[in-house]
N, C-alpha and C positions, 0 to 999 in steps of 0.2 A: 600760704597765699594761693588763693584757686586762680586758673587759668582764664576766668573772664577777669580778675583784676587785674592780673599781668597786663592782659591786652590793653587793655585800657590805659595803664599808667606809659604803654610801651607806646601806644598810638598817643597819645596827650606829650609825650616827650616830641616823639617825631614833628609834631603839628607847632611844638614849640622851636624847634631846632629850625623848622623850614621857617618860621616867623624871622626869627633872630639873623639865618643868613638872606633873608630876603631885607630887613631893614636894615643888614650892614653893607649889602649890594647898592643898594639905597643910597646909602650916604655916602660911600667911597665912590661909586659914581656922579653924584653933585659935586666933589672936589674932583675927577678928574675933569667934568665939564667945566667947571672953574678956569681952569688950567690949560687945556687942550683944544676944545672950543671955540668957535669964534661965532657971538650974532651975526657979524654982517657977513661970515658967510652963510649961516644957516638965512637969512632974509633973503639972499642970493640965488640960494637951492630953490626956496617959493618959487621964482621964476625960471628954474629950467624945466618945468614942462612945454614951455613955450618953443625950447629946440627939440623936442619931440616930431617927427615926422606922420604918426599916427599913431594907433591904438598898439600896433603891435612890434618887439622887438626880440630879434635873435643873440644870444651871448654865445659866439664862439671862445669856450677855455681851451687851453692847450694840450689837453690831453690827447696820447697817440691817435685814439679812436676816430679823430675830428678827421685824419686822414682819409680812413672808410668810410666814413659819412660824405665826406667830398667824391671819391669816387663812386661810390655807392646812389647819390644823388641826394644831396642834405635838404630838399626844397626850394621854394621860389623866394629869391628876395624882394619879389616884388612888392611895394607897401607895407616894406618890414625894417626897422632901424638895426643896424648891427653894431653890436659891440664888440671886442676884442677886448687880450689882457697880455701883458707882460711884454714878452718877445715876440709876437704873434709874428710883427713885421718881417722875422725872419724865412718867415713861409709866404710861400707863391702863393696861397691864398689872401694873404694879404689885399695885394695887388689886383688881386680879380675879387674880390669882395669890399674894397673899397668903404670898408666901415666910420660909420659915423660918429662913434665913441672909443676911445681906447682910453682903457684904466690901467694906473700904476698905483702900489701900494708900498711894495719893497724898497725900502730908504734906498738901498744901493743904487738905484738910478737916479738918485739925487745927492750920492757922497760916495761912487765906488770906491773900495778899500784894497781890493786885491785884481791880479788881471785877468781873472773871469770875467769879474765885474767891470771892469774895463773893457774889457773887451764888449761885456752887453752893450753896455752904454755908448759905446762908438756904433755899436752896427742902429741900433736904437736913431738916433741921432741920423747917421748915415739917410736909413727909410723914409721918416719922418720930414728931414727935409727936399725929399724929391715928391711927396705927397702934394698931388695936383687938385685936390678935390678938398671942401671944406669939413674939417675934422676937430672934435671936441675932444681935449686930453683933459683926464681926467683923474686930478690927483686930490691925498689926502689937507686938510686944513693945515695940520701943522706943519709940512713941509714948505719951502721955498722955489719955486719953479724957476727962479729968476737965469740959477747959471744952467739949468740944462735946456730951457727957451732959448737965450741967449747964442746957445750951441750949433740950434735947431734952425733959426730964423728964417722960418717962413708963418708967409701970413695968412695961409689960410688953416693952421693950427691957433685955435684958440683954448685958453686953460679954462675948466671948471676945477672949482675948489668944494669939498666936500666935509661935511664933521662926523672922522672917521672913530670919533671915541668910545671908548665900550660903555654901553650902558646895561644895568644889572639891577635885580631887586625889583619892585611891587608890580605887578603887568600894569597898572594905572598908570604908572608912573613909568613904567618904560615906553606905554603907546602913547603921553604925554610927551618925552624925549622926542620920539620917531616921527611924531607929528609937526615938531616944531624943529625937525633939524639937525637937532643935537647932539647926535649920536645915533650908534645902530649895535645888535648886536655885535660880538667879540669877534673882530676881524681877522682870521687868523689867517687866510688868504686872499688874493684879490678877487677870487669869485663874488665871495659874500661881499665884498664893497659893490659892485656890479650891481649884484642882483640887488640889493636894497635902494642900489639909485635909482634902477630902474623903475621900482615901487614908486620911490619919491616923487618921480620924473611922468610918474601919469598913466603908464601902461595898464593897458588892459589884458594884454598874452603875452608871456616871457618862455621862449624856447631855448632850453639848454642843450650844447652840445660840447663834446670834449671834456666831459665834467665827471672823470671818472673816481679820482682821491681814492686810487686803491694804492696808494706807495705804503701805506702801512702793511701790505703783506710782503715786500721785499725788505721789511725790515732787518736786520742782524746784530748780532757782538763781535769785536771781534778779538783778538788773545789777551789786547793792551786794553779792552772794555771800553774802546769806543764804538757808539754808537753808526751803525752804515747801514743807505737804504739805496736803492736803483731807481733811477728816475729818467724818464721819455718825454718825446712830445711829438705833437703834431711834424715839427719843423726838424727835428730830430729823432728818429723812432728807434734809434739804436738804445739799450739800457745803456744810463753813465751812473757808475758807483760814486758815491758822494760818502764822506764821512763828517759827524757831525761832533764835534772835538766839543767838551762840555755840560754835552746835552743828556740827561739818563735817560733810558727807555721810557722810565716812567713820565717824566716830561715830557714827552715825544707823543707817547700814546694819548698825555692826556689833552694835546694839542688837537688830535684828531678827534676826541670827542668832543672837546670845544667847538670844534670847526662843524662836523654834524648837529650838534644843538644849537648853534647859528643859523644854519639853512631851516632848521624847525621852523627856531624862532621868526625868521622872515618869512618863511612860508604862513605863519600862523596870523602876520600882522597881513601881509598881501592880502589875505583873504576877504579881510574887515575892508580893504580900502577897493575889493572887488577887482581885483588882479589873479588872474588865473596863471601860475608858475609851473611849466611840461617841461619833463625830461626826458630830451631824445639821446642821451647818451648808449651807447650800448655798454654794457657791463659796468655802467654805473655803480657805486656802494652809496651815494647818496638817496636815501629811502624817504625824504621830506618831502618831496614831489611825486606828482601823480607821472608816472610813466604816457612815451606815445612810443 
């Protein structure tokens, strides 16, 4: 067999292989829309560009960096929406940035299991309800806000609800998804919920900071072959060893490509809807954004 047929039968497999996982992306995505989904709240999303503030919005994540940028001098907030994510509340920035959106994604602050997570959820809880100024929280469809609202009870926290489903398979058929709602790329953290809402949500400039996802270089093993990685933040910039009971490396890794082929993927839809996405991170590993 000569080397132009090879190629040929090798590229003709390949072109079929991407067909077949893109039509089974396809379809396991209709059933988890099915499933996970809700119209009225995708009908719901249509109108939160209307709490939009204007064309432009800042997402602080909690990476240690967001520190430096603070004293370093992160910009003006002037006629800029801010976002926040997770624990953010537990940093003094918080409180002098005063942001308009805070996103949650992790079940655990809506079902803590262990008193970590306890423990978040009370300090969570704690901030949230001393918050003096009008704030959109910002959670996924299928969760229930009801008992951590409840907890919270104030009223000038209002809930949006989002359809945080993954969507996969045909680009037609994904930027038909994204258009109407549906779903978004594969959310493996609450960055990427963020930043697709912000897409949704009307923006014109999306500036990232704190957004660095390098824990995969403190990855390790360790004798007993579980998996442990170091992790920091803004509000805590000390490393804390975490181990991950269950998880294989290879899980783990493939999460973080997951997670960088979602920032593509948004970055690539933003584009079409004329959203311009900068990353002021310093030492960023996210490379789907144009750097400032």
């Amino acid at each position: 067999m000569n080397i132009e047929l090879k190629n040929s039968i090798n590229n003709f497999a390949k072109r079929g292989s991407r067909w077949f996982s893109e039509l089974a992306g396809t379809i396991s995505s209709l059933f988890r829309i099915a499933v996970l989904s809700s119209l009225k709240v995708a009908n719901k999303t249509h109108h939160y560009v209307e709490l939009s503030g204007g064309d432009n919005c800042m997402l602080l994540a909690n990476g240690p960096s967001l520190k430096d940028a603070f004293q370093n001098g992160v910009g003006s907030f002037e006629n800029t929406d801010i976002f926040c994510v997770n624990s953010f509340c537990e940093s003094e920035y918080f409180w002098a940035t005063r942001p308009s959106f805070y996103f949650l994604v992790d079940g655990a602050f809506f079902n803590p299991f262990d008193e970590r997570t306890n423990k978040q959820v009370a300090k969570l809880v704690s901030a949230l309800s001393k918050v003096d100024w009008k704030m959109n929280l910002a959670i996924p469809s299928y969760y229930s806000p009801d008992k951590l609202i409840s907890q919270i009870s104030n009223d000038n926290i209002s809930v949006l609800r989002f359809n945080t489903t993954k969507v996969a398979g045909y680009k037609w058929f994904r930027n038909f998804c994204y258009k109407h709602y549906l779903g978004m790329p594969v959310c493996m953290n609450v960055t990427i919920f963020a930043v697709m809402a912000a897409v949704w949500m009307g923006y014109k400039k999306v500036v990232l900071h704190g957004l660095e996802l390098g824990m995969f270089t403190t990855l390790s093993v360790d004798q007993d072959n579980v998996l442990c990685y170091e992790d920091s933040h803004v509000y805590d910039t000390n490393k804390t060893t975490f181990k991950r009971y269950g998880r294989s490396l290879a899980e783990e890794l493939q999460g973080f490509v997951d997670c960088f082929n979602s920032h593509k993927e948004i970055n690539r839809y933003a584009k079409i809807n004329g959203c311009q996405i900068l990353n002021a991170t310093k030492g960023s590993f996210v490379d789907a954004y144009e750097r400032v």
